[in-house]
C-alpha positions in Angstrom: -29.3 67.3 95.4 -27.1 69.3 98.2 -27.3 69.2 101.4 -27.5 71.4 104.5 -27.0 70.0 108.0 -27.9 71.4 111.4 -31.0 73.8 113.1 -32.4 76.1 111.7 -32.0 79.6 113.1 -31.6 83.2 111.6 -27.6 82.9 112.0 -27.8 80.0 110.1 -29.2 81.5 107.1 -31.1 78.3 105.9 -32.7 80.8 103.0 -30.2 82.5 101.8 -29.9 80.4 98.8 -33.3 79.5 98.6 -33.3 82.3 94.9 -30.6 79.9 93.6 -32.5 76.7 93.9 -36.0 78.3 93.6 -35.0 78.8 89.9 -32.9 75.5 89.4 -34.0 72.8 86.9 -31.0 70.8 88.0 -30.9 71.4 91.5 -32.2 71.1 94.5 -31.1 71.7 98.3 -32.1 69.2 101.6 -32.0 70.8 104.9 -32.0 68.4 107.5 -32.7 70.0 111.0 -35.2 71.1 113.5 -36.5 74.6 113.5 -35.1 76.4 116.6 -36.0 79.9 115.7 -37.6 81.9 112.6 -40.0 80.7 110.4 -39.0 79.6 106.3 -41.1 79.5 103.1 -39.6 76.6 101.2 -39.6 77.1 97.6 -40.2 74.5 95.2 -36.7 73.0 94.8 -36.0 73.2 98.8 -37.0 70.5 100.7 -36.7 70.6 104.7 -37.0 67.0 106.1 -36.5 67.7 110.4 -33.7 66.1 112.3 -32.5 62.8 111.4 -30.5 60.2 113.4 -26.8 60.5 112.6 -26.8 57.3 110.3 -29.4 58.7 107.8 -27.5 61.9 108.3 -24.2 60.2 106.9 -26.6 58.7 104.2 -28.0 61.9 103.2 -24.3 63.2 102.9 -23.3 60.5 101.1 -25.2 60.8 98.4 -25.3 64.2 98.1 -23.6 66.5 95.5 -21.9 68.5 98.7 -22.4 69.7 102.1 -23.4 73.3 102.2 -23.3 75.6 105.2 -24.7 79.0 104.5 -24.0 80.4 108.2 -23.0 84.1 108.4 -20.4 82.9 112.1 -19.4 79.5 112.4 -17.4 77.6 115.4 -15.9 74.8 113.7 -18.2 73.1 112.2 -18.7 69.6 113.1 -21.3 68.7 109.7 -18.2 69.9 107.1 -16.2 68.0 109.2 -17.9 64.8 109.0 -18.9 65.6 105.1 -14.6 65.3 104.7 -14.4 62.3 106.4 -17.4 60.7 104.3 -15.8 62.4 101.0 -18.6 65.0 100.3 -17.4 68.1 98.8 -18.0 71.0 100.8 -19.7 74.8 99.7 -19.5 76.9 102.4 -20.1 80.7 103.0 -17.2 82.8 103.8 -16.7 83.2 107.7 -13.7 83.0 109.6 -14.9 79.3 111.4 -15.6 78.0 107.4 -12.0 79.7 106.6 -10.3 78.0 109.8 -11.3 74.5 108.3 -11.4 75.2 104.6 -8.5 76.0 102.2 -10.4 77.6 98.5 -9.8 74.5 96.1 -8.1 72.2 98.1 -9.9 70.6 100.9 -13.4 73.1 99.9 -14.7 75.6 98.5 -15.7 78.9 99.8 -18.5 81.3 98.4 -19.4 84.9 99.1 -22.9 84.9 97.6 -25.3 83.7 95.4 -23.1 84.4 91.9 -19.9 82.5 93.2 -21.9 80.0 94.4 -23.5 79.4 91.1 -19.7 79.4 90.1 -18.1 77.1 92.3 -20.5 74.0 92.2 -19.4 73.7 88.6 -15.9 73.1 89.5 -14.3 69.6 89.8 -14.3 68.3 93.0 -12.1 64.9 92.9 -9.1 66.1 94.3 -11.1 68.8 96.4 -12.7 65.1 98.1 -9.5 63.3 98.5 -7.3 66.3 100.3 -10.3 67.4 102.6 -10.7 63.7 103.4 -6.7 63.5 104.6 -6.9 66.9 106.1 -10.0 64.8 108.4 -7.5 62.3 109.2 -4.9 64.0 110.0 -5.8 67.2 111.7 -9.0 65.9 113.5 -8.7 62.0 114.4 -9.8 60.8 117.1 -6.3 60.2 119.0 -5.5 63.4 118.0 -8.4 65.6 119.4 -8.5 63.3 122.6 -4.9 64.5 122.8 -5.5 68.3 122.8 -8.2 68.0 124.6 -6.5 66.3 127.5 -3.4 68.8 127.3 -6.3 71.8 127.6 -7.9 70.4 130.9 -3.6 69.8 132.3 
């Protein structure tokens, strides 16, 4: 199974690859998240579950095939993110925020609809898992975002 992570809402696009796993025999997509806005037919294969506390969340992601974010704008997403750090591969949809934090084939993978996405989750992912995992730790620890933080407020 994927996974999706965070509200549901129309910019979100939980559903746009709800034709993709409607048809799957192999597949099938988890959308963990409250409904802020819209209303969603869940086919068959897609299975939406509410909001979660962050532990389960980790657990979901964890065991997961990947993290996918179908959003059509994106801030930097804090769910891919944390889906690095836990060494989840990551499918998201091609935005400038998803582009900011994802390099195609090296720390993610980045789709422009429903054919490359059918694409990219059959390629290998190992060393997709371990670079996004060091990009985490170096780009985004802790120290490091306290830091730039702090400098933005001086």
């Amino acid at each position: 199974f994927f996974v999706s992570v965070g509200n549901l809402r129309p910019i979100k696009r939980p559903d746009y690859l709800f034709s993709f796993f409607k048809k799957s025999k192999k597949y099938s997509l988890v959308i963990i998240g409250d409904i802020i806005e819209g209303s969603y037919d869940f086919p068959k294969n897609v299975y939406h579950i509410g909001a979660l506390r962050k532990k389960d969340v980790y657990a979901c992601i964890k065991q997961s095939c990947g993290l996918i974010n179908t959003s059509l704008s994106e801030g930097m997403s804090l769910s891919i993110l944390e889906a690095m750090k836990l060494k989840c591969p990551v499918y998201a949809f091609n935005n400038r925020g998803n582009r900011s934090i994802i390099k195609h084939g090296f720390n993610g993978l980045i789709f422009y609809d429903v054919r490359s996405f059918k694409f990219i989750i059959r390629m290998p992912t190992k060393k997709i898992i371990r670079n996004a995992h060091d990009y985490v730790y170096i780009k985004h620890s802790t120290r490091l975002e306290k830091y730039e933080y702090l400098r933005l407020l001086d």
